[in-house]
N, C-alpha and C positions, 0 to 999 in steps of 0.2 A: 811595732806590732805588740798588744795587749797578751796579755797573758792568757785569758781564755782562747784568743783566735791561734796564738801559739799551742794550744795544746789541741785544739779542734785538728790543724794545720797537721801536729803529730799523730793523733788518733786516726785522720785520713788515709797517711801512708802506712801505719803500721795496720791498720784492716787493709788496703791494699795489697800491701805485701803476705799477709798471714792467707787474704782471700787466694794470690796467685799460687801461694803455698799447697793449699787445699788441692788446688786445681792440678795440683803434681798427679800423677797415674801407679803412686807407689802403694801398694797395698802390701803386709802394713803400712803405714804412715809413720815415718821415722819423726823419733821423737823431738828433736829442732831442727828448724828448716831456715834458713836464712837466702833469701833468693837479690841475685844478683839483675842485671842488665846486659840482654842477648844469647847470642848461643855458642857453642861449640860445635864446630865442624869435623866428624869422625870420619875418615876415608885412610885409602889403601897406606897411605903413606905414616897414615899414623901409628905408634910405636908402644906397644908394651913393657913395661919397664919391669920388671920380677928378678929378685937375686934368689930367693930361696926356692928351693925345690917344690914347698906348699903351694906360694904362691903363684909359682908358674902354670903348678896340676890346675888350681881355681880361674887361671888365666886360660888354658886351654877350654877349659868346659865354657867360659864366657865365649867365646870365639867360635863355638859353637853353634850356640844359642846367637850370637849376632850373625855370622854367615846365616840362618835360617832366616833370619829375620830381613836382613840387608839386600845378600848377596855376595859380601867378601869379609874375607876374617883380616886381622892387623896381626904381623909380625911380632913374638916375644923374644927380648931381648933382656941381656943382665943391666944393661944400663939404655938410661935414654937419649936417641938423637938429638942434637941441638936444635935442627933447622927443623925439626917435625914435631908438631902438637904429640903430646906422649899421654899416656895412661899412664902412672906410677905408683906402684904397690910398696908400701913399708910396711912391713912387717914387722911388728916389737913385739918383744919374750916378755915383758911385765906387763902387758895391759892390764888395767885395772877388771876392766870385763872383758873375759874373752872371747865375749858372741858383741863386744861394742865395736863401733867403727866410726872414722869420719872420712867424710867424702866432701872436696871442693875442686870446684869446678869451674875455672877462670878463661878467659880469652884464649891461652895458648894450651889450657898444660888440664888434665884430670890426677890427682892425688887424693889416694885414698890409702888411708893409716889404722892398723889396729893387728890384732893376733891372727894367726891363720882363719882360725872361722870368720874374726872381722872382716880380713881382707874377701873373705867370699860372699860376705852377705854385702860387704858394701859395692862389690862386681851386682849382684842381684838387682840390688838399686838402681844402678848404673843402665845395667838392663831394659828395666823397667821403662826410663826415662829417656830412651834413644825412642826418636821418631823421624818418619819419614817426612820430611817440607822438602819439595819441589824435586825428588830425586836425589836428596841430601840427608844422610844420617845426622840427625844433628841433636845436642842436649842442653837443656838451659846451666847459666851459668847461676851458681848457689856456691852455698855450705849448708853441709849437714852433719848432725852430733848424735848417734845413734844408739842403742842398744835394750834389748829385751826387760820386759816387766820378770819373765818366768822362766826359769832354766829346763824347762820340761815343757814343748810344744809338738803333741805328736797325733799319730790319726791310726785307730785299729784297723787293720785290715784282715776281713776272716775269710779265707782261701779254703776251710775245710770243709766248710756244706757248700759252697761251688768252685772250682779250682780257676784260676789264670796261670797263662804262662809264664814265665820268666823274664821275655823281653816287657811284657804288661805291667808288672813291678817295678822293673825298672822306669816307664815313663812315667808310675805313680811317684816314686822317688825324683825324679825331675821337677814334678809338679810341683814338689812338697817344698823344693828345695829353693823355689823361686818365691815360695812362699814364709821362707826363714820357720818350715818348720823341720825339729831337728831331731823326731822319733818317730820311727816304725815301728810299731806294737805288731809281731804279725802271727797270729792267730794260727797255729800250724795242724793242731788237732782237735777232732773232738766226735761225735756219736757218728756222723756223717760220713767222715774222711780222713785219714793220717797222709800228711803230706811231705814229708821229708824222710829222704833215706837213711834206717838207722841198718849198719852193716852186720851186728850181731843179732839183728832180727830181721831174716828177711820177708818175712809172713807178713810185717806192716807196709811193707809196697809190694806185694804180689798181691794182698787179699786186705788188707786195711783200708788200703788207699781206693777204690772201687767200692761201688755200689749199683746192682742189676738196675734199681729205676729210683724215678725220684716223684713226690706227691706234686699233682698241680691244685691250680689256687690256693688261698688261704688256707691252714690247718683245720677251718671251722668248715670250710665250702661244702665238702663230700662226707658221709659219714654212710658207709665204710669208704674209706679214701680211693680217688682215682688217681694210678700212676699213669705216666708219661710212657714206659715203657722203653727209656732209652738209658742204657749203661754210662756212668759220668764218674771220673775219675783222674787222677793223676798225682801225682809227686816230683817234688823236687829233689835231684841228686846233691849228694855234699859236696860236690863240684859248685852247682849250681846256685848252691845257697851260697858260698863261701866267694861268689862271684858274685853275687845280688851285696853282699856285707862290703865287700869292697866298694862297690858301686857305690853305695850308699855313703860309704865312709869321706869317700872322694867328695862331695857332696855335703858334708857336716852332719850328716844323721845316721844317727844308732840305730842296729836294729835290734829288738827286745823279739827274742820267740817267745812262745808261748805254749809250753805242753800240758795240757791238763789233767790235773787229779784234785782227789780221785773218783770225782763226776765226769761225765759228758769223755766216759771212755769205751762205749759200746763197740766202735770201729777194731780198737785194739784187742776187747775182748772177745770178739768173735772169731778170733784168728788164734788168742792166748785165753780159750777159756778159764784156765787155770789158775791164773791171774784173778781171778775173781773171788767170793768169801765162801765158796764151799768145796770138798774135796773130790765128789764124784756127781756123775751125769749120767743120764742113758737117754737111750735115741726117745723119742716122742715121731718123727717122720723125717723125709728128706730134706736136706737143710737145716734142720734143727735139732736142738739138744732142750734139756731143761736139766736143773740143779735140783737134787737131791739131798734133803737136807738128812741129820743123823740116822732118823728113824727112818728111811729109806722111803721117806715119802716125796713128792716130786712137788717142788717150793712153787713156779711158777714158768711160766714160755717164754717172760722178758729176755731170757739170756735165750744167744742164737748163733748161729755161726754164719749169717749173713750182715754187712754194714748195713743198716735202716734208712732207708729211704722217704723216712718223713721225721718230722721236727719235735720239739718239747724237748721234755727232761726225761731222762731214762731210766729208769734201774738197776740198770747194770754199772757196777760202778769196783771199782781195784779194791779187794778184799785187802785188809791192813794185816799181809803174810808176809813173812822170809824172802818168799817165792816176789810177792810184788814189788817188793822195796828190791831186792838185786837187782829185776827189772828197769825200775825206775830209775836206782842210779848208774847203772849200765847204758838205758839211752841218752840220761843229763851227762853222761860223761861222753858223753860221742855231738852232744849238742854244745857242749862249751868245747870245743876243740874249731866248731863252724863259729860260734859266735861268741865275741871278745868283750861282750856287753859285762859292763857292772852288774847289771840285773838278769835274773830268768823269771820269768812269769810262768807261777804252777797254775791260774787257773782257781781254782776252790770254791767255784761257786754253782749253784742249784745242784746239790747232792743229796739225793735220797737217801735214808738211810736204812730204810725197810729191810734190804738183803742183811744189816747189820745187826737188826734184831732179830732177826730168823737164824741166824750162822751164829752156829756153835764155837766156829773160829774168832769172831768178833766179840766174839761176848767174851770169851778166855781174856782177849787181852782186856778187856775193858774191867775186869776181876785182876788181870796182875799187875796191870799198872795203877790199880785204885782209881779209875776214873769212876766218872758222875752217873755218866748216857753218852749217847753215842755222839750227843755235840762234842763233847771233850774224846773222845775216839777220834774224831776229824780234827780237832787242833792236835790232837797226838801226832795223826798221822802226818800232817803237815808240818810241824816241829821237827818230824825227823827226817823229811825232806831239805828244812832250812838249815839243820846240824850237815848236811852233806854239801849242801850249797856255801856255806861260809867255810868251811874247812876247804872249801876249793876255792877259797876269796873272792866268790860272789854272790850278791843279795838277791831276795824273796821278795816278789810282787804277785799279791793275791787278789783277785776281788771282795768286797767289803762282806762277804762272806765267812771270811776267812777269820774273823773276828767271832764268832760264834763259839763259844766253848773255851774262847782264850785264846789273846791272839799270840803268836809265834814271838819270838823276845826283840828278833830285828827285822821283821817284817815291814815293808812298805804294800799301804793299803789305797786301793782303786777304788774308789767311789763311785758306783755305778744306779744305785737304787736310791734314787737322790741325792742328797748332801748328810744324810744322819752317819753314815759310816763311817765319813772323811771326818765330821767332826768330833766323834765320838774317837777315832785313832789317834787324830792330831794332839785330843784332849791328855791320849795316854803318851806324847810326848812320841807319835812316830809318825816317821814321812808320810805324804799321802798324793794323788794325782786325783785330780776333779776330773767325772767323767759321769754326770747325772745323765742321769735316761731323760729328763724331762727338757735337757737343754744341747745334748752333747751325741744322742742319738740317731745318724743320719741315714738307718734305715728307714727311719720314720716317713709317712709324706710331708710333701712340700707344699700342696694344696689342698685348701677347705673340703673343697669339692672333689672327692676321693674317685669322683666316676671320671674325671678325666686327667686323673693321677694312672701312671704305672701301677700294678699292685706292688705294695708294700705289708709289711707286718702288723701297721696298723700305728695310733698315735699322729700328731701333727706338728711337723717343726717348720716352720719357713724362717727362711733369712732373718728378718730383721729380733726373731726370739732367739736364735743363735749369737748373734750379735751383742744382744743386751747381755748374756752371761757376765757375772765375772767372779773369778775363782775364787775367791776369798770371799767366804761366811760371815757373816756378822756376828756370829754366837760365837767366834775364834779373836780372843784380845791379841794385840802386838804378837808377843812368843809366838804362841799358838800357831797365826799365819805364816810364821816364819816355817812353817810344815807343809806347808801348801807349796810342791816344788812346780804345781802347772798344772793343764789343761790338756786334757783327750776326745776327740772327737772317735763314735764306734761306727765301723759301718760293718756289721753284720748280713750276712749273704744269702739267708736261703730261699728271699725272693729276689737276685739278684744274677740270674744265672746268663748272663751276658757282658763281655765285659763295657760295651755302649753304658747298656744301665746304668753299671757299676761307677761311672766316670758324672754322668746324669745323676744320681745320688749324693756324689761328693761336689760337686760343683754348680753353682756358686756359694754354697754352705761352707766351703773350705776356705774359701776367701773370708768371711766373718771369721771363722776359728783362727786363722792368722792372727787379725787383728784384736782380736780376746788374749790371742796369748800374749804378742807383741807386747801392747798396749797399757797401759795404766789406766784403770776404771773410769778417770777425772778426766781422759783425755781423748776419750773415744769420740765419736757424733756418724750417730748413724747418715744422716745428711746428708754429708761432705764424704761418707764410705759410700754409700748408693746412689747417690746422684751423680758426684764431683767424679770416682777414680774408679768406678765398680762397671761402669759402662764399657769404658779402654781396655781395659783386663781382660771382659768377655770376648770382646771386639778380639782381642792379640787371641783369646783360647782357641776361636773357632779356625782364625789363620795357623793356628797349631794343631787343628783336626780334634782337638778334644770335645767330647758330645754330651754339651754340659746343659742344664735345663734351663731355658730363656725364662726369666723371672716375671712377674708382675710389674708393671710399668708403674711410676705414680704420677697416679690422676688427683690434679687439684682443679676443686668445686669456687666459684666465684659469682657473684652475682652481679648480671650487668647494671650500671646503675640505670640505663635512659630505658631498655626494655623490660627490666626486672626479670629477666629468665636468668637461667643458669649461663657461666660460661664453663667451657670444659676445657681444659689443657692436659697431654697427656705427654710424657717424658719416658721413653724408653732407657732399660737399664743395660739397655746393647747399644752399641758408640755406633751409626748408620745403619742404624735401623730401622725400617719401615712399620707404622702402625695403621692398619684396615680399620673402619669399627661402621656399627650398627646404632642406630635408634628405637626401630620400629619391632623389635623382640626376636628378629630372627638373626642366624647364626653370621656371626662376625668372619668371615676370610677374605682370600683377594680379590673376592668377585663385591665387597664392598665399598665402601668411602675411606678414601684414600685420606688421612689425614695431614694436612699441611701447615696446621696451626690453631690456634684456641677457635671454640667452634662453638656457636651460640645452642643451647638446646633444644628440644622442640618446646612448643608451645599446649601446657597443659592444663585443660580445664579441673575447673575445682572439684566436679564428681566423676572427675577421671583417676585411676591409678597412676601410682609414678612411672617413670620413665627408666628404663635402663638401658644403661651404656654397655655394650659390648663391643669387646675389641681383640683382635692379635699383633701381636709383634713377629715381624720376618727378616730374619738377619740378613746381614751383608751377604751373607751364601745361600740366603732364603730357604733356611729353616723355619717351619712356624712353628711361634708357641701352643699351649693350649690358648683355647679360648676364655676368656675372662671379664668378668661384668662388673657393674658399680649400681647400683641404683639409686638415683636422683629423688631423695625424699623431698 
């Protein structure tokens, strides 16, 4: 054999192998795959092998999740039976990375090696890769060499302008976790709503946490705005929370709270006017107060002793007093007792400062401490929340805000108003977490076409712009990105007051944001994520009841060579799924043409208009999507 047919010969199987690789249904897609010949047989008899206590917890939740899936879970034991196919977990104290793992998977035996978190993402894997053939749990036989681009893979969850319950948390943490992502950012306060019980104040869950009504449509829709008229509220108990932290824990992810100052605190101050930058008030009418500044003149109505039931940025915001700061570290000290997190998020961003120019208390300090204006007042104020936070041996995450005036000495900064914060912070040599609005924002829509979107807040992200992200800047050399600890996805709630929506928002956006964070830039392909392994995913979500938005299908245009017309082919990004569609302009559902296969288009004269294709996709539990068009230029 010649030497070029010899390499042809190798190029064959090694696209082969990488194509069968592709075809794997893991999302992320682990970083080398090496695929064997045949499968493995997983049934009753087979044996969990776990000696350490980690292990075993991460074997139980696997067992879990496969009884859901199966119908029977497999036995864990300290060591493995001889005569039975075994699962077997090593667990090593020095991995090199501790979110790395290898997973191989032979005729008899599944071994997977790496640190506690390894061993749980490489179960996830494992997971992912069990499918049902003929009444048979069964998984292809491989090796795989795994482990994370970014140590920071997490998704905002904001519970304050609409509240979930607790068990809802918890299956968002499920989700997350199958997803190898390994942070909860969770958004606990803000103008809307306080959601955690702080015990030395009980006025922030009897009246914080609550709000009489809340605004419908858009913030622009009504003007003067229409409420809903229905009372929305809740909070979490430190029971409750310190049981979500476990859960989570259990699972490999952090939970980061999030209390905010000293913006977006109307809730709080309605209950602790006091707390705010002036020293007296008088009535104005029922419900309300107004501040009074020196001269006994009456400042404005923004302050109120009602939670606000519609959006934006507020006014009212924690005077930088005595009074606030005991406050402040009175509930961060009742919040680091719930959560074990390296970091707290104060929050620090869209702060007005108007009350601060009017308050004779604000300006005092802005004269004793020699500051500038009131921007260096807010890095004041937040410096002296980060001296309270490090004296208690944990760090400050702010939004890119927080950089305004000077940023705090060990602050880590959020990037949320595109990438200038993150690289302007990284530049001053401090941590940072990507989380631009323009790429990383999943309140945003999903579709062009906004009239047969959910309402949303506004903006457009679909899948495959989520996907392209990747966290590292170009204007950041080597060092630099070595400050980029990762990747945030925000979903923001105040048009989200369901938790349906809420799951519909996040999914299938979330599956891209895996693979951002996972991933290495060079190694990504959108392709082989949406066509190959993004269809089986959805397919497994909706058998897990999750009510995630059926995506846009892709339609590839071709031209027949013998008629010259279009052909159409259309590929659902749901694994048995059914596609309707339309030629002649009117509305694509199931009372259409059933698609069975590439479909010639119609025939259009030359001083005719193009043609468009409309189509839906109906899932395997006949959900339909919206409806969606192409047009045939």
């Amino acid at each position: 054999m010649n030497k070029a047919l010899t390499l042809a010969c190798l190029l064959f199987f090694l696209n082969a192998a990488n194509l069968k690789a592709q075809n794997l249904n893991i999302i992320p897609l682990p970083e080398s795959i090496e695929m064997g010949e045949g499968n493995l047989v997983l049934k009753k008899g087979t044996v969990i092998a776990a000696k350490t206590g980690n292990s075993r917890k991460s074997a139980a939740i696997f067992n879990e999740m496969l009884e859901a899936k199966t119908g029977f879970n497999l036995p864990i034991q300290i060591a493995p039976q001889k005569s039975d196919a075994s699962i077997v977990l090593e667990e090593i104290q020095d991995a090199q990375n501790e979110e790395g793992y290898t997973l191989n998977i032979d005729a008899n035996r599944v071994h997977i090696k790496g640190s506690s978190k390894g061993i749980f993402y490489g179960l996830q894997s494992l997971y992912q890769l069990v499918e049902i053939n003929e009444g048979q749990a069964v998984v292809p036989q491989l090796n795989i060499k795994d482990a994370p681009a970014f140590g920071y893979r997490g998704i905002m969850l904001d519970v304050s302008r609409h509240f979930i319950g607790a068990d809802q948390v918890k299956k968002i943490l499920d989700l997350m976790a199958q997803l190898k992502l390994n942070t909860l950012h969770w958004h606990l306060t803000d103008d809307q709503g306080w959601r955690l019980e702080i015990k030395k104040y009980p006025k922030l869950t009897q009246e914080s946490a609550w709000r009489d009504s809340t605004i419908i449509g858009q913030y622009y829709d009504f003007k003067p705005f229409v409420y809903d008229g229905k009372p929305h509220g809740g909070y979490y108990t430190q029971e409750e929370a310190k049981e979500i932290v476990k859960y989570a824990a259990d699972r490999k992810i952090t939970v980061i709270p999030e209390i905010e100052l000293p913006g977006h605190s109307s809730a709080v101050l309605a209950a602790y006017p006091e707390l705010g930058s002036f020293d007296s008030f008088q009535g104005i009418g029922t419900g309300t107060i107004a501040a009074v500044n020196e001269n006994g003149k009456e400042y404005d109505n923004d302050i109120n002793q009602e939670v606000p039931g519609y959006w934006g940025v507020h006014y009212n915001i924690y005077g930088p007093t005595p009074k606030a700061f005991a406050f402040l570290e009175d509930v961060l000290t009742e919040v680091m007792e719930i959560f074990p997190s390296e970091y707290i998020h104060i929050g620090g961003d869209e702060v007005p400062k108007d009350h601060w120019k009017t308050s004779e208390i604000a300006q005092k300090v802005i004269e004793k401490e020699k500051l500038a204006d009131e921007h260096e007042l807010q890095s004041h104020f937040i410096q002296q929340i980060e001296m309270f936070l490090n004296k208690n041996k944990r760090k400050l995450i702010g939004w890119d805000e927080i950089l305004e005036g000077g940023l705090a000495p060990n602050a880590t900064v959020m990037s949320w108003r595109g990438e200038k914060g993150g690289i302007q912070a990284a530049k001053m040599g401090h941590d940072v977490i990507m989380t631009p609005n323009s790429h990383m924002y999943f309140d945003h829509y999903q579709g062009e076409d906004k009239t047969t979107e959910p309402l949303a807040i506004g903006g457009f992200l679909p899948l495959e712009k989520v996907y392209s992200y990747s966290p590292i800047p170009s204007e950041l050399n080597e060092e630099e990105s070595h400050h980029v600890l990762g990747v945030q996805a925000n979903l923001w709630t105040e048009y989200i007051p369901t938790y349906n929506k809420l799951e519909y928002f996040l999914f299938p956006r979330a599956f891209a944001l895996a693979e951002v964070a996972w991933k290495k830039k060079e190694n990504k392909d959108y392709h082989s994520f949406s066509l190959e392994r993004l269809p089986e995913r959805l397919r497994q979500l909706e058998e897990d009841h999750v009510f995630f938005r059926i995506p846009e299908a892709n339609v590839e245009l071709s031209k027949d060579e013998i008629s010259g017309r279009y052909l159409v082919e259309i590929h659902p990004l749901v694994a048995n799924a059914t596609i309707y569609y339309t030629f002649d302009g009117h509305k694509a559902d199931q009372t259409a043409l059933l698609y069975t296969g590439p479909v010639l288009a119609p025939i259009v004269g030359e001083e005719q208009d193009p043609i468009t294709l409309r189509y839906v996709t109906i899932s395997p539990a006949g959900r339909s999507s919206n409806e969606f068009s192409v047009t045939l230029e």
